[in-house]
DSSP file (Angstrom, degrees, kcal/mol; ACC not computed):
  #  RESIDUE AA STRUCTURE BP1 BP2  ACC     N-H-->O    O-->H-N    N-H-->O    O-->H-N    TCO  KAPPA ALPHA  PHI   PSI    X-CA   Y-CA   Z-CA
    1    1 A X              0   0    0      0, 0.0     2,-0.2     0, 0.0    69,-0.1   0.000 360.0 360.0 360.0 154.3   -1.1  -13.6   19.3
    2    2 A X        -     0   0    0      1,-0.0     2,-0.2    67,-0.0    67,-0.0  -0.587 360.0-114.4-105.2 171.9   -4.4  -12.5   18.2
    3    3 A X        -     0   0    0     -2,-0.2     2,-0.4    67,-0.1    67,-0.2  -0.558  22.0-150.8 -90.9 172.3   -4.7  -10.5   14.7
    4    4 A X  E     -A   69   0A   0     65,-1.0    65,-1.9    -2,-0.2     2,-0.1  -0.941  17.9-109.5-139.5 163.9   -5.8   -7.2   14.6
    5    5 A X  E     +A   68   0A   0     -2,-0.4    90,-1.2    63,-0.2     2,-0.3  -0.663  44.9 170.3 -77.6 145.4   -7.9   -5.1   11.3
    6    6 A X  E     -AB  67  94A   0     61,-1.0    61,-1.7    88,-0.2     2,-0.4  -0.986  21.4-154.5-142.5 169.3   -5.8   -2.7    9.6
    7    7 A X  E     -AB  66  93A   0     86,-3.8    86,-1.2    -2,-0.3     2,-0.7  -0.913   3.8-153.4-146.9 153.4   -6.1   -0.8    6.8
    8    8 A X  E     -AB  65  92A   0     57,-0.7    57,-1.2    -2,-0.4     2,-0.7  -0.742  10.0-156.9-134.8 160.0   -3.5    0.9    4.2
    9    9 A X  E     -AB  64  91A   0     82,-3.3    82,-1.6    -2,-0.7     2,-0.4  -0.781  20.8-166.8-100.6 128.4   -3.8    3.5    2.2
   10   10 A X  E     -AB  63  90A   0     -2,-0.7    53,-2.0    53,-0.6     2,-0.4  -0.995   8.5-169.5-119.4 132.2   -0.8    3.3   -1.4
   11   11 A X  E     -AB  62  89A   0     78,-3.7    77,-1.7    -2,-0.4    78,-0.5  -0.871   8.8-169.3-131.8 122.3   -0.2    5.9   -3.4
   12   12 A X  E     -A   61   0A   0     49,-1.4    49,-1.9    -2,-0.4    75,-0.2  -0.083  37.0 -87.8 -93.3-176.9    1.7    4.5   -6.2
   13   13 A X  E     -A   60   0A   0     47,-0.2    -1,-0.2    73,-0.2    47,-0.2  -0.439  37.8-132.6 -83.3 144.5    3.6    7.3   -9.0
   14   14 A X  S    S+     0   0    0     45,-0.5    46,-0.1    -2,-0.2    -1,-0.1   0.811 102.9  71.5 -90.7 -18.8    1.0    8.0  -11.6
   15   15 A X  S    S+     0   0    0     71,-0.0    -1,-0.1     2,-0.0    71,-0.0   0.881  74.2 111.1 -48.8 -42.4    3.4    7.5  -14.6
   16   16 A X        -     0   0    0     70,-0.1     2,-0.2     4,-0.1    -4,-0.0   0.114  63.0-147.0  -6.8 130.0    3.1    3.4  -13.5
   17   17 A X     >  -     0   0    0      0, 0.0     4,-2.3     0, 0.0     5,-0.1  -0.619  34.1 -85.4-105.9-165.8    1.0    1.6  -16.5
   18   18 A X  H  > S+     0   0    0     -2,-0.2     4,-5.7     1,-0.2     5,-0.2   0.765 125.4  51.0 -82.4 -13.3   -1.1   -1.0  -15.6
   19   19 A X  H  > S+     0   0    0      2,-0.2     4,-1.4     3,-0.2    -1,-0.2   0.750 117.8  45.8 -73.0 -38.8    1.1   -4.2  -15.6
   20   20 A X  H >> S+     0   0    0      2,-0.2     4,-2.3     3,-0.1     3,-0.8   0.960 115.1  47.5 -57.4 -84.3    3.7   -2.1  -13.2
   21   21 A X  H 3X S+     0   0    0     -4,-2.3     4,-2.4     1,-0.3     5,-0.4   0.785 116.6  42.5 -24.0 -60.3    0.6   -0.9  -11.0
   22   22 A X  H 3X S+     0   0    0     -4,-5.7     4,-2.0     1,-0.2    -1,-0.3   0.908 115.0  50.5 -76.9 -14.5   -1.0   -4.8  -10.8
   23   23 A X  H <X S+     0   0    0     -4,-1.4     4,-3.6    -3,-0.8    -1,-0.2   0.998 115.3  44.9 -52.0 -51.3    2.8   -6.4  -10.1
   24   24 A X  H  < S+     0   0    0     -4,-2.3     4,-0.3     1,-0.3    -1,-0.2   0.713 112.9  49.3 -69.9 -14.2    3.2   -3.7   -7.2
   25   25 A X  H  X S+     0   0    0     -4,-2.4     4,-1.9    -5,-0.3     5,-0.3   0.748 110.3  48.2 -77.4 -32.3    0.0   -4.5   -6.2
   26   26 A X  H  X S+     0   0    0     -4,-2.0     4,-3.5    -5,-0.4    -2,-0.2   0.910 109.2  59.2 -62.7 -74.2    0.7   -8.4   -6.2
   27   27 A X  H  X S+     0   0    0     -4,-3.6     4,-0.8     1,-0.2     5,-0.2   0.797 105.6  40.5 -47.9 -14.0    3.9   -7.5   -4.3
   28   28 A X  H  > S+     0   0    0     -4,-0.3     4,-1.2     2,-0.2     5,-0.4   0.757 114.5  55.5 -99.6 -15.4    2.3   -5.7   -0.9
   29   29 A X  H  X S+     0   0    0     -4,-1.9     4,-3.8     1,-0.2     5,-0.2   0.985 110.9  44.1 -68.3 -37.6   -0.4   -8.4   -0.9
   30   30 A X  H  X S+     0   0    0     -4,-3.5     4,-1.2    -5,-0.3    -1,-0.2   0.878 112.9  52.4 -80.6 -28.8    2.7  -11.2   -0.9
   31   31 A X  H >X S+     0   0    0     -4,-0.8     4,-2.2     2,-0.2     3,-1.2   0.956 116.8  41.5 -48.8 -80.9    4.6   -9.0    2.0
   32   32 A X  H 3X>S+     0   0    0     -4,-1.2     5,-1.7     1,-0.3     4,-0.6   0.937 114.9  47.1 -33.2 -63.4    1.5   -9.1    3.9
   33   33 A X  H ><5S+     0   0    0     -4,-3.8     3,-0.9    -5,-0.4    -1,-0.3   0.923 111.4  46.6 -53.2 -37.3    0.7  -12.5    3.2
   34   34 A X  H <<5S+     0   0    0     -4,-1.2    -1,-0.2    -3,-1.2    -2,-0.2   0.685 109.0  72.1-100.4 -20.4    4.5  -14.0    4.0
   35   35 A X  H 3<5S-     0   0    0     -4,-2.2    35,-0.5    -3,-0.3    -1,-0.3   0.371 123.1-106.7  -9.8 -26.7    3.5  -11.3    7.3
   36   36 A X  T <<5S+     0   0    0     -3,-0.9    -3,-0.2    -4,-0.6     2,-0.2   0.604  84.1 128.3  78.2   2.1    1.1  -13.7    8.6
   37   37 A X      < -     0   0    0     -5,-1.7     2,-0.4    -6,-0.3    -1,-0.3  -0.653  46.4-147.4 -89.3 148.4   -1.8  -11.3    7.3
   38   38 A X  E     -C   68   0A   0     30,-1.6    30,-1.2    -2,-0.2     2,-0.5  -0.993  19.5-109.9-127.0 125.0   -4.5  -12.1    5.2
   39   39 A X  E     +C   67   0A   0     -2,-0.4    28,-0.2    28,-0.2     3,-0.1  -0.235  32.7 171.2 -14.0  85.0   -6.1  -10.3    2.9
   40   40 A X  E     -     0   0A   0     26,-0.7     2,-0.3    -2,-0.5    27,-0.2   0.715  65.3 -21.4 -90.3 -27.0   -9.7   -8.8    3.3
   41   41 A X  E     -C   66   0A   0     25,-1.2    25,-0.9     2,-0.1     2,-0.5  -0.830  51.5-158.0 165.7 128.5  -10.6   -6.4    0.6
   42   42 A X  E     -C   65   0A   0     -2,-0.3     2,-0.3    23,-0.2    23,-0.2  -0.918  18.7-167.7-124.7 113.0   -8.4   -4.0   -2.2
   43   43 A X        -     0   0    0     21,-4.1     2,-0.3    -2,-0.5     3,-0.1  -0.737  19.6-132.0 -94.3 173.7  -10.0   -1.1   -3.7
   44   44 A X        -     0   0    0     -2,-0.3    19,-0.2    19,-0.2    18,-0.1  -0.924  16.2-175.6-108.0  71.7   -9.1    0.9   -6.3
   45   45 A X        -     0   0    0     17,-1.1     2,-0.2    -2,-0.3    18,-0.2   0.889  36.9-139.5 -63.8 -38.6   -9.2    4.9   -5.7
   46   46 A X  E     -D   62   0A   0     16,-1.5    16,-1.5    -3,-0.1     2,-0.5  -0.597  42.8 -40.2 116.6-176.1   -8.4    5.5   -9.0
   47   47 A X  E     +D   61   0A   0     14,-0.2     2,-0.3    -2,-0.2    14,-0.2  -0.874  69.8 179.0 -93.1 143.6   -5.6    8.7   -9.8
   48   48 A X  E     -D   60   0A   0     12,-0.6    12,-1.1    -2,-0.5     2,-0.5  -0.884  36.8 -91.7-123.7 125.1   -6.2   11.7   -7.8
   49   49 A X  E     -D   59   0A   0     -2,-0.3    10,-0.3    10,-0.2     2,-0.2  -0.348  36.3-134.8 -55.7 124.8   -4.9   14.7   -7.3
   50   50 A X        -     0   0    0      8,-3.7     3,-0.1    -2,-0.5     4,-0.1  -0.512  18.4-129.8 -82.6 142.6   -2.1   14.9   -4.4
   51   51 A X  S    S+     0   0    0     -2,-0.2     2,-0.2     1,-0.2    -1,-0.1   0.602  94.1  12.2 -63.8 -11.8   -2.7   18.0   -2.0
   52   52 A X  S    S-     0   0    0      6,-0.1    -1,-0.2     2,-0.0     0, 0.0  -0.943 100.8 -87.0-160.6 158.7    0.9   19.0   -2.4
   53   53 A X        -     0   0    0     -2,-0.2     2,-0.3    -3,-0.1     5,-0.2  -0.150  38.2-163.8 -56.0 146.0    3.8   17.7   -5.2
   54   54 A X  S    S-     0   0    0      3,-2.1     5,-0.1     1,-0.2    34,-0.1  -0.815  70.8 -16.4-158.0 135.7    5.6   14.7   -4.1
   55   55 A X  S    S-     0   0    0     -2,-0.3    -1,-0.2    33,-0.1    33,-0.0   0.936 128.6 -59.0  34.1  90.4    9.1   13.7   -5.8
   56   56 A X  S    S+     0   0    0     -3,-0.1     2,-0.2     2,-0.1    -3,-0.1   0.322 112.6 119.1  43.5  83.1    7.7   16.2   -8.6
   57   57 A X        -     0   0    0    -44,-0.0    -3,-2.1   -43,-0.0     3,-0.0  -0.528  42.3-168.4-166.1 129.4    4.3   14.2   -9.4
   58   58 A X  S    S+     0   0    0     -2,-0.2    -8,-3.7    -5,-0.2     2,-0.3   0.483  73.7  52.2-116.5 -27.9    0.9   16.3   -8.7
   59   59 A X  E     - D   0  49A   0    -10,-0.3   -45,-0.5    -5,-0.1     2,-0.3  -0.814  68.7-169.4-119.3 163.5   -1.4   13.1   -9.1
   60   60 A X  E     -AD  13  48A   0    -12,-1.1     2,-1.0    -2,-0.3   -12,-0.6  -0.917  27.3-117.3-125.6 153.0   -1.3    9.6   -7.5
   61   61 A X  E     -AD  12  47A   0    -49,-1.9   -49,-1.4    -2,-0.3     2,-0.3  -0.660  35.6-164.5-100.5  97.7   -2.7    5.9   -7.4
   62   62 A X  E     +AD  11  46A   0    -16,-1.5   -16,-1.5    -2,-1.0   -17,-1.1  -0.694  12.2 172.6-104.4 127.6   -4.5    5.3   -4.2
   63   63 A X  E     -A   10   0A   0    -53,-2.0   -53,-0.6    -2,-0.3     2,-0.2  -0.902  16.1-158.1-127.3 128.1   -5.2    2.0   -3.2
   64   64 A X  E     -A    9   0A   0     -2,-0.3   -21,-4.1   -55,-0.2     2,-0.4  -0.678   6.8-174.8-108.6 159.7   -6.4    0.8   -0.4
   65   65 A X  E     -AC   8  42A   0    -57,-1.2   -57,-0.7   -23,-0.2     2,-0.3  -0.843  14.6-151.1-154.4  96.9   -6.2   -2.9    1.2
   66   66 A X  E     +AC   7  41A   0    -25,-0.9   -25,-1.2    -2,-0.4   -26,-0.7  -0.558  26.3 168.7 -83.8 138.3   -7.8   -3.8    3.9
   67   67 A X  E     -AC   6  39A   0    -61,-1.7   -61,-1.0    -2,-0.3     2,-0.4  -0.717  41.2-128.2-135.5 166.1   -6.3   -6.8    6.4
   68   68 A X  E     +AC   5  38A   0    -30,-1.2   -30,-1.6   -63,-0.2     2,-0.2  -0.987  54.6 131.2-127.7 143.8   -5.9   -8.9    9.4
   69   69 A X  E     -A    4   0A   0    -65,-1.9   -65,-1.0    -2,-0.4   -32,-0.1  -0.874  55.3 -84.0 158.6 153.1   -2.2   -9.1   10.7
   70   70 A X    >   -     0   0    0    -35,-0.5     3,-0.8    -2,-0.2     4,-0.5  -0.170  30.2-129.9 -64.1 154.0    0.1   -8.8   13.5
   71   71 A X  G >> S+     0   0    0      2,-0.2     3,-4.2     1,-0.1     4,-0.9   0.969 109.5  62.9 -49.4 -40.8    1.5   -5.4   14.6
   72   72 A X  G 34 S+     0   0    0      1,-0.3     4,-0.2     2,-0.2    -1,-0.1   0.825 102.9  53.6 -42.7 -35.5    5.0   -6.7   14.5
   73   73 A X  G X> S+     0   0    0     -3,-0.8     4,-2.2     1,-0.2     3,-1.2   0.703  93.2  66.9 -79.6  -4.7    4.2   -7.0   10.9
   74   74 A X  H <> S+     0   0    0     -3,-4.2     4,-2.5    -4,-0.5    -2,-0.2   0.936  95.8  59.1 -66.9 -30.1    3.1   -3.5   10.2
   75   75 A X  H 3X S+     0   0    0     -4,-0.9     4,-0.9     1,-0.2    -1,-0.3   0.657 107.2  41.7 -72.8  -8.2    6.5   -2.3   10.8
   76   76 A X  H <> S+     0   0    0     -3,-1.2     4,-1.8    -4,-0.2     5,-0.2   0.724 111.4  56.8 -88.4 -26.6    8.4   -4.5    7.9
   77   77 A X  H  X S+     0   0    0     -4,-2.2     4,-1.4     2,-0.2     3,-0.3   0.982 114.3  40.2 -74.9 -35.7    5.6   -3.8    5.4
   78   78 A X  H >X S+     0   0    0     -4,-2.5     4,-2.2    -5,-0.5     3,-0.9   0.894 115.0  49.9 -62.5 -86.6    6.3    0.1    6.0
   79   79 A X  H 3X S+     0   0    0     -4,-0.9     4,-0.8     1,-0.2    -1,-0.3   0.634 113.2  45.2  12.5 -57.5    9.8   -0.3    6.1
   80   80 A X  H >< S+     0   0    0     -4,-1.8     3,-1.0    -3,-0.3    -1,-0.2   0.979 122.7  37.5 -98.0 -57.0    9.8   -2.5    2.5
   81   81 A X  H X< S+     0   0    0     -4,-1.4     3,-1.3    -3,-0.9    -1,-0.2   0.650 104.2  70.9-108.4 -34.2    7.4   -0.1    0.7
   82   82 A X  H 3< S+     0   0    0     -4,-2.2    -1,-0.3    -5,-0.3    -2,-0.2   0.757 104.4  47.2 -34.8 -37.2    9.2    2.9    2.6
   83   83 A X  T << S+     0   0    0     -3,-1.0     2,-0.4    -4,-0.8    -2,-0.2   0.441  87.1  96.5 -59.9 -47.3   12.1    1.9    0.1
   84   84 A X    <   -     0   0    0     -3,-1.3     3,-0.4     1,-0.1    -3,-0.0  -0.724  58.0-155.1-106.4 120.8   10.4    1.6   -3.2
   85   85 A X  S    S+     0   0    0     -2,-0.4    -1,-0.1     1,-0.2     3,-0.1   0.593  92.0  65.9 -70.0  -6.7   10.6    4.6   -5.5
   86   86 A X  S    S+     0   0    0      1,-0.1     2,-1.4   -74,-0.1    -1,-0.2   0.940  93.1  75.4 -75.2 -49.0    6.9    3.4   -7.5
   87   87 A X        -     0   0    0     -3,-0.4   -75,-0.3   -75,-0.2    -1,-0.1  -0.496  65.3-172.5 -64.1 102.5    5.2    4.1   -4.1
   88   88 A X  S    S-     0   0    0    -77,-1.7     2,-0.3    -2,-1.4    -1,-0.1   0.904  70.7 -14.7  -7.7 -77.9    4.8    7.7   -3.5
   89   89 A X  E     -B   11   0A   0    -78,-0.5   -78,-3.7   -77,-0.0     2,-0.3  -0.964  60.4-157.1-151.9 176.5    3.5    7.5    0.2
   90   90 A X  E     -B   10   0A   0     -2,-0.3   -80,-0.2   -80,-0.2     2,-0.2  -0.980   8.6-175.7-152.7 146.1    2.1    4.6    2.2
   91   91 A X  E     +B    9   0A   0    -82,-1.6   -82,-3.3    -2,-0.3     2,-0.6  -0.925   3.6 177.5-148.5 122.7   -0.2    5.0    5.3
   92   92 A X  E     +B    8   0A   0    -84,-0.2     2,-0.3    -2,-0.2   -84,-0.2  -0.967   7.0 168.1-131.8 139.0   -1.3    2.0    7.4
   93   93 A X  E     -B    7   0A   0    -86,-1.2   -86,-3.8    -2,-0.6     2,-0.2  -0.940  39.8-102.1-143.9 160.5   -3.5    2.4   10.6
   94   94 A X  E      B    6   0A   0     -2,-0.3   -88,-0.2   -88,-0.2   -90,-0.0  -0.527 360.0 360.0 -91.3 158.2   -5.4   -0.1   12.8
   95   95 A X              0   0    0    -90,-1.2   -89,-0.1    -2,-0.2    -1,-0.1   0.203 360.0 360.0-111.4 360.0   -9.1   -0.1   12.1
């Protein structure tokens, strides 16, 4: 099966300091990675204003981290992150 580009957009709680932020960032690169996806490029949007509240919180941490990986995986890494009360919202689309 061939891999395909994707990229996903995290927008982590803004209370998060930075030792929280880079674990939860370690943990979707190691979902991805144990995915069969490899890691291509992570920026750092910085905190932002959200366009509407979500769970109470008016700002975010958006990072995005662009990859090569199966579809099959996209649906467990949404799913796992779906889950996790640090993440805010998660968006992952094929490039």
């Amino acid at each position: 099966m061939s891999n395909n580009n994707y990229e996903a957009m995290f927008v982590f709680k803004p209370t998060l300091n930075d030792d929280q932020t880079n674990s939860l960032l370690d943990n979707v690169r190691d979902l991805i990675a144990k995915n069969g996806g490899e890691i291509l490029d992570t920026q750092n949007f910085g905190r932002r204003k959200l366009a509407y509240d979500i769970m109470k919180h008016r700002e975010g941490l958006y990072y995005l981290i662009n990859f090569k990986g199966q579809s099959q995986s996209i649906v467990k890494i949404e799913k796992a992150y779906r889950l996790n009360d640090s993440v805010l919202r998660t968006m992952i689309i094929k490039r």
